[in-house]
C-alpha positions in Angstrom: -133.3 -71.5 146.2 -135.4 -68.8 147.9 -138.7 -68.7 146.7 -139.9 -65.2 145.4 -142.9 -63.9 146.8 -145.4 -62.5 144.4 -146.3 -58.6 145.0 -150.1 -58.4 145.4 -152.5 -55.7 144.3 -152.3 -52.3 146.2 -155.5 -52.6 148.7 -158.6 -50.2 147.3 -157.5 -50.8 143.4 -159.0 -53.6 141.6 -158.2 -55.9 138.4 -161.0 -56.9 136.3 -161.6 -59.4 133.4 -164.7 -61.0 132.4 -168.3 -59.5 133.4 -166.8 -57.1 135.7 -164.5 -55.6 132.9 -167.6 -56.0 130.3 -170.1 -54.1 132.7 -167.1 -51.1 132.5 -166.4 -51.2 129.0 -170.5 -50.9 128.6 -170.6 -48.1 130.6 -167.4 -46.3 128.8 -169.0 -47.0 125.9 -172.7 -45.5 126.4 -171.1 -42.3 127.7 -168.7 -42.0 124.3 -171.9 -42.6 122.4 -174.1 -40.2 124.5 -171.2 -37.4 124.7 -171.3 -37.1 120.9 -175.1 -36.8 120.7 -174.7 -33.6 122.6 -171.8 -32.2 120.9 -168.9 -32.8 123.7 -165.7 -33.0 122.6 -163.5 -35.3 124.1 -161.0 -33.9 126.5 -157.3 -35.0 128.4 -155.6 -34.3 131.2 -152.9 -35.5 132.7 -152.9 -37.6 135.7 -151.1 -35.7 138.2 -150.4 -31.7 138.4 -149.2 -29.8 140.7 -150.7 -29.8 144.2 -151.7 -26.2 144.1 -154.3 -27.0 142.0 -156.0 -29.4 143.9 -155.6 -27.7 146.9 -156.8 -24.5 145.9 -159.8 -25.6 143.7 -160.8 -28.1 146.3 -160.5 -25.8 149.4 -157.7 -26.4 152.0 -160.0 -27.4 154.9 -161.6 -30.0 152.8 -161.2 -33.9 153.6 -160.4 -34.5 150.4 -157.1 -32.3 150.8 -156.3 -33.0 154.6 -156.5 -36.7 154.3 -157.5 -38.4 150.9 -155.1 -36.8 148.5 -152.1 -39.0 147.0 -149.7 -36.4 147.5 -145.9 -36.3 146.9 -142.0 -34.9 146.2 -140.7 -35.6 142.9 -137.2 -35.3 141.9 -137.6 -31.9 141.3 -138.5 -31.4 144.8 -142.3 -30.3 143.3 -145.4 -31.5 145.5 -147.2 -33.5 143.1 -151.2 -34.8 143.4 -152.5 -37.8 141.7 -155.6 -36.1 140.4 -158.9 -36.8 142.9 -161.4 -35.4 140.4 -161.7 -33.9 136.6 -162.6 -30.2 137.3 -159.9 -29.1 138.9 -157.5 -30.4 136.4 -159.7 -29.3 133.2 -160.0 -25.8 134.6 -156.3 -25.6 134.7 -155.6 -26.6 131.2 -158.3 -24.4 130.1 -156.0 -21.1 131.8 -153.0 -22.4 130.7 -154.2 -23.7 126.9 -155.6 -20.3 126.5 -158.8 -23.0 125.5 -160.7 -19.2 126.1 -161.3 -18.8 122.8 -163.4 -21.7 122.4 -166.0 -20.6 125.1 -168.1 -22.1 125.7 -166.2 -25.2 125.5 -168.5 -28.7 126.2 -166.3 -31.2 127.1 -166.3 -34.8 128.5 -164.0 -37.2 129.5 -163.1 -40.5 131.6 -160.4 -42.3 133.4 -159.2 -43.3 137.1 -159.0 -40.9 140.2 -157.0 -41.5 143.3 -158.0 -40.7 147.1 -156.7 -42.7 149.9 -160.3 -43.7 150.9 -161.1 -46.7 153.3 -162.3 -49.5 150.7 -165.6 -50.5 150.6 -168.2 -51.5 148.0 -168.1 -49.8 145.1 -165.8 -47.6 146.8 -161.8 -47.8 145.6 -158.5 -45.9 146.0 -157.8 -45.9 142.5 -161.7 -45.4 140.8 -162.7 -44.6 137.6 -165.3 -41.5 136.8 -167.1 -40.2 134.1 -166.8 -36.3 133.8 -169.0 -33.9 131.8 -168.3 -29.8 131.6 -169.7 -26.8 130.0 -166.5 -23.8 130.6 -167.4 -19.9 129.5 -171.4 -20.1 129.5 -173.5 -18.3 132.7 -177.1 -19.4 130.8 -179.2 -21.8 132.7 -179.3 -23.7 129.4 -176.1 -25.1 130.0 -177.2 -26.6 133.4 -180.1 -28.3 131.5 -178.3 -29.5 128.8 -176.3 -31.2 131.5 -178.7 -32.7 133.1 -180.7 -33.7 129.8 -177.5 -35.3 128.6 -177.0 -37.2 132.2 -180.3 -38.2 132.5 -180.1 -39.8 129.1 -177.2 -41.5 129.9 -178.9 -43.5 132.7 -181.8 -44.2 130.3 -179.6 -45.4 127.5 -177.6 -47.5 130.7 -181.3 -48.9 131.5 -180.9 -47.4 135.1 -183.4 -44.5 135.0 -185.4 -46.7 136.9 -185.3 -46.4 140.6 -182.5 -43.2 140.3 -184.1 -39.9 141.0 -182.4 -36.6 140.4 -182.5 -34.0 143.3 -182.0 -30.4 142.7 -181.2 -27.4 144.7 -179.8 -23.7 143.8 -177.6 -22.3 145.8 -178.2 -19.2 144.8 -175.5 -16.2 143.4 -172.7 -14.3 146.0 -175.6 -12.4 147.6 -177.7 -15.0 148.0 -175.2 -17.6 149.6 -173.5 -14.7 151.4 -176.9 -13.9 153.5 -178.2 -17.6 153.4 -174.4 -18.6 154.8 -175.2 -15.7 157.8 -178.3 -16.6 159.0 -176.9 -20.7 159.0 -173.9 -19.0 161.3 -176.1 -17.3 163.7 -178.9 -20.3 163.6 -175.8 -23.4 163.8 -174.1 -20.8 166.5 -177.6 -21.2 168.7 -177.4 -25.1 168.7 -173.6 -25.2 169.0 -174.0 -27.7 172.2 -176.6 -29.7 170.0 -174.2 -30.8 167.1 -171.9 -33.3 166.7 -167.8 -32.3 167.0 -167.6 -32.5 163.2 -170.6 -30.6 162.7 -168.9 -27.8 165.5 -165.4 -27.8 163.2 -168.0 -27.2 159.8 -169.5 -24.3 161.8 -165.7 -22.5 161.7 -164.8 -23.7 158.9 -167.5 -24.8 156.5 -171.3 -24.5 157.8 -173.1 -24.8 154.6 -171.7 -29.1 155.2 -173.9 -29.0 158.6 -177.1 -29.2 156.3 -176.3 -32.2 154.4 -174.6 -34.0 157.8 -175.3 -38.1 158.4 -174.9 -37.7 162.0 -178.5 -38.4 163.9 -177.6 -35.9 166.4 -177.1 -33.1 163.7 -180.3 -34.1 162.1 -183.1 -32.0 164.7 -180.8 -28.6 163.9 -180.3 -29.0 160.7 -183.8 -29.8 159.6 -184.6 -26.1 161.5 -182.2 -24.6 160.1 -183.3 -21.4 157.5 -183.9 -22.4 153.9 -182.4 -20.6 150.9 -185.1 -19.5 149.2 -185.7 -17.2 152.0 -182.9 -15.3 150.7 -182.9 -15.9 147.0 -182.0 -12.5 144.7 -184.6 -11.4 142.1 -181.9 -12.6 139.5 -180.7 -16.0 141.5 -184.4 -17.1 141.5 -184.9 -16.4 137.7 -182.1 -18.6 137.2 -183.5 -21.6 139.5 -186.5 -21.2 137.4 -185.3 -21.2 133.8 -183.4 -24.2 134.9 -186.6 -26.3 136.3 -188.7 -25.2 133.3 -185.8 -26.1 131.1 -186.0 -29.6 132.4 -189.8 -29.9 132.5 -189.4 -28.3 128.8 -186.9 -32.2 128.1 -188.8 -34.8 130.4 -186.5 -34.8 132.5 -188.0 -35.2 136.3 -186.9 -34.2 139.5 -187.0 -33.7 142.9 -186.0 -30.7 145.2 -184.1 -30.9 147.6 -183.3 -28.2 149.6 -180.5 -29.8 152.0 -178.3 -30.6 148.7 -175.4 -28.5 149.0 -171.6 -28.0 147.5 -169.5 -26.7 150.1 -167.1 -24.5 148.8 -167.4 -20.5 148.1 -167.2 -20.9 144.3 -170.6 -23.5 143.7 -173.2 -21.0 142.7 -176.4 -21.7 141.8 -177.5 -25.5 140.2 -176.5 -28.6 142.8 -178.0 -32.0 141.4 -177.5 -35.6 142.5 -179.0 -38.8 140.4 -179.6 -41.0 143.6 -180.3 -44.3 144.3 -180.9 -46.8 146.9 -180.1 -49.7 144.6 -176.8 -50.1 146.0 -177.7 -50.4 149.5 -177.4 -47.4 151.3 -178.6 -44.2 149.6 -175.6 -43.5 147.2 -175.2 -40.3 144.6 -174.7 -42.4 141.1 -174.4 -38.7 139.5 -173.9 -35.2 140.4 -172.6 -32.2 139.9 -173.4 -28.4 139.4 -172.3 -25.2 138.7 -169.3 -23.4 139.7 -168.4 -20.1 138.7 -165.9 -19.1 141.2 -163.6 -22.1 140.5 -161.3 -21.2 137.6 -161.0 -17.6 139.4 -159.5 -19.4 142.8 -156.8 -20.9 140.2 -155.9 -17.3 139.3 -157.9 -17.1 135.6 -160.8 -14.3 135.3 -164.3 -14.6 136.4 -165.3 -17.6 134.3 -169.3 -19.6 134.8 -168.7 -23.1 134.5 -171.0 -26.3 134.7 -170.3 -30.0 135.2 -171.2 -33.1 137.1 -169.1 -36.2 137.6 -170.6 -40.1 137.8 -168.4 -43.0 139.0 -168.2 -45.8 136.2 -168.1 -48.6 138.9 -171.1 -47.7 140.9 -172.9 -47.4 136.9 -171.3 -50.9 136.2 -172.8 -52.2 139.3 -176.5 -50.7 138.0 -176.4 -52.2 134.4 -178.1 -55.6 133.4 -175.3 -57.7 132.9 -174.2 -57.6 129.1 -174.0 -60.1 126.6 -171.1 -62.1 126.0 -168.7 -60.8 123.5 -169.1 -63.5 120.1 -167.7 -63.8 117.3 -168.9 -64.5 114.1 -166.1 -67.3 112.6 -163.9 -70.1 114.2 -161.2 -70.8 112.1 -160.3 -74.7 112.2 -157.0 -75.8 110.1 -155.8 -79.2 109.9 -152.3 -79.6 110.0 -149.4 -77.7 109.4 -149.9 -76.4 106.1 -153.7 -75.5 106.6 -152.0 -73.7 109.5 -149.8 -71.5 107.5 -153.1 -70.8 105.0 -155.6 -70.3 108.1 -152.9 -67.3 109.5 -153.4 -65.4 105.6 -157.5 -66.5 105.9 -158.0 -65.2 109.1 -156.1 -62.1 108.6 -157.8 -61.0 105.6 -161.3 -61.7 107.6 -161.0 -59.4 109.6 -159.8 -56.6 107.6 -162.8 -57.0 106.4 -164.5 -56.4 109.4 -165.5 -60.1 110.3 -164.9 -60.9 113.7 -162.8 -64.3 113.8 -160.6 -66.3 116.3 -158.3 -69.7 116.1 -157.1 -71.6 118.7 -153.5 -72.0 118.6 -153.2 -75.9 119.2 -155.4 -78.7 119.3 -157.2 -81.7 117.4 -160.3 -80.8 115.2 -163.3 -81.8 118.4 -161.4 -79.3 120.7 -161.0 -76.3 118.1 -164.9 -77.2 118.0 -165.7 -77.1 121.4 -163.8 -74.0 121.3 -165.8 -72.8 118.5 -169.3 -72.7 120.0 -168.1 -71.6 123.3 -167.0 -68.4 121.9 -171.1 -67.8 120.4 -169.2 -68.4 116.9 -172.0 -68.6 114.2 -169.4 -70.4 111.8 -166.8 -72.6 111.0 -164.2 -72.3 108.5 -162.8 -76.1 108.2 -159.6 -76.5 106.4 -157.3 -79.1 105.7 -155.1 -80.9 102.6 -158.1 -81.6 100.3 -159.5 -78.5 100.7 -156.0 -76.2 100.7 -155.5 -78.6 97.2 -159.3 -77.3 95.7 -158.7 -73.5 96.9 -161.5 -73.4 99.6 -162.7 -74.3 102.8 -165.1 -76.4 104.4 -168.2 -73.7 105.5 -169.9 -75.2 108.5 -173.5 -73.1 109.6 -173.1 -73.8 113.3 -176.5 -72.9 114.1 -178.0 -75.6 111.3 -175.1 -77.7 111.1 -175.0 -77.7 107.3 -171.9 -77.5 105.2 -170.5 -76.3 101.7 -167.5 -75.5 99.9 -166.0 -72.0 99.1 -162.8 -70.7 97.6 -160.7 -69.1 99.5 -160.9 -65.7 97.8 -164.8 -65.7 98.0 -165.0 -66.6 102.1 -165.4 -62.9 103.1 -167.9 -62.1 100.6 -169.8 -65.8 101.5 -169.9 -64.5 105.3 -170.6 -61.3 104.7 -173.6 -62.1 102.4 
């Protein structure tokens, strides 16, 4: 008989169980808890749209398009994109929803992301993000409220500690227009200087030259002209209602003038939470605004914030939670106390007691199994005690014992 050989798991995705799938569920958790605090509704989108979307929103020339994007033909003969980020995908459904006439619309959201990425830690093929967006407002208040709500999110994660947030504007379409010229003409200058990648951005993408990792960009890019240099009257009062805003919550930060986005349609907030926790310097959180975005998807002129945090690299962060408990083991004693533990333990929890029962085994093992689950009780039964309608109650943390009918036991643990 041929043997069969067992598929394995698709390298850069990852099954978890245990602590690993704990740490996530904590972190899932937090953010639901957090989102409502600030009013964000939850919001969901499919997994896959059409590659146009991606593709436009995310720039052609990016690397996320040219290489990382899970592209592909259905049926149909459409070009499909397993989605490699939130925005893209919640601006679309905002055009085509008509979700206009609830601007500005706060909305927040989780769930994997694909990008054919080389593996590494904390770094996957199929990852898992958390996503947070204000759609229809142009106020700096949005951009704080943002960051307030991020920034409580690490606290409440017990991670604030050793993350900073940088900030940087980026200014409005005069500002980036004149700040993008004089990077040209300074970038231009040094061309034999830069790395080939760096010499590709200058064409392509310049504003990517100030945030490069290559050592032999570093010398130009340092030199190169800042952006306040060219701020507008109107780009700086929005820089500064945003820091004031955050001074206004507690919320510190950094600036960071080298923090960029990119692409023509980020406008003026860029944030990263960082952290060097992980090893290398790595962004745990960022974001900013983006008014240009749902316009390059063919809506009208729409201001948008948001800022995306990956739910591994969070996991990673977090003290390692407690154990998941329960609060009664169930122990029957033959077949009928079987039959009457199934009706017990059923009615337990619908009444919002957490209970297990293992489903074979002689009374020491269903003990054993008891107190390694963290269960604070026992609920003995067998043929005496099915005969006297109740159980045996055993305290597991004092090892005492009494009896209780049957029709009392949730009140008796809940009391």
């Amino acid at each position: 008989m041929t043997k069969i050989t067992t598929p394995q798991a698709i390298r850069g995705t990852q099954d978890m169980l245990g602590e690993e799938a704990q740490r996530f569920g904590r972190v899932v958790e937090t953010f639901d808890k957090v989102r409502r605090l600030y009013g964000f509704g939850r919001v969901e989108v499919p997994v896959f749209e059409a590659t146009a979307v991606f593709a436009r929103s995310l720039g052609e020339t990016t690397d996320v398009v040219s290489k990382e994007m899970y592209s592909f033909e259905d049926r149909g003969g459409d070009s499909l994109t397993l989605r490699p980020e939130f925005t893209a995908g919640i601006s679309r459904a905002y055009l085509t929803n008509g979700w206009q006439q609830h601007a500005p619309l706060k909305v927040a959201t989780h769930g994997p992301l694909f990008r054919y990425e080389r593996p590494q830690k904390g770094r996957f093929r199929q990852f898992h993000q958390l996503d947070a967006e204000v759609i229809g407002a142009a106020e700096p208040a949005a951009d704080v409220e943002l960051l307030v709500f991020a920034d409580q999110l690490l606290r409440e994660l017990g991670v604030a500690d050793g993350v900073t947030l940088t900030l940087n504007t980026l200014g409005d379409a005069e500002t980036r227009e004149a700040w993008r010229a004089a990077l040209v003409k300074h970038f231009e200058a040094h061309r034999g200087e830069l790395s080939e990648e760096s010499v590709e951005r200058l064409a392509k993408n310049p504003l990517r030259i100030l945030d490069s990792k290559d050592k032999k960009d570093r010398p130009v890019a340092d030199a190169a002209p800042v952006i306040d240099d060219y701020l507008s009257v109107e780009a700086g009062a929005f820089f500064d209602a945003v820091q004031k805003g955050l001074q206004a919550a507690g919320v510190d930060y950094v600036r960071n003038g080298a923090l960029v986005r990119g692409l023509d349609y980020y406008r003026h907030t860029a944030f990263e939470f960082i952290t060097d926790r992980l090893g290398a310097q790595g962004t745990v959180l960022g974001g900013g605004r983006y008014d240009g975005l749902i316009e390059a998807l063919g809506g009208p002129h729409t201001p948008a914030v948001g800022w995306a945090a990956g739910i591994e690299r969070l996991a990673m962060l977090i003290d390692q939670p407690a154990a998941e408990t329960i609060d009664v083991a169930l122990v029957p004693m033959g077949e009928a106390a079987e039959i009457a533990a199934t009706g017990i333990i059923a009615n337990l929890r619908r009444a919002g007691i957490t209970c297990d029962m293992a489903y074979k085994g002689n009374m020491k093992k269903r003990m054993q199994k008891a107190d390694a689950r963290g269960a604070r009780f026992a609920v003995i039964i067998g043929d005496d005690e099915l005969a006297r309608g109740e159980v045996a109650l055993k305290n597991l943390t004092d090892g005492t014992q009494r009896g209780v009918a049957i029709d009392a036991l949730a009140q008796a643990l809940a009391g």
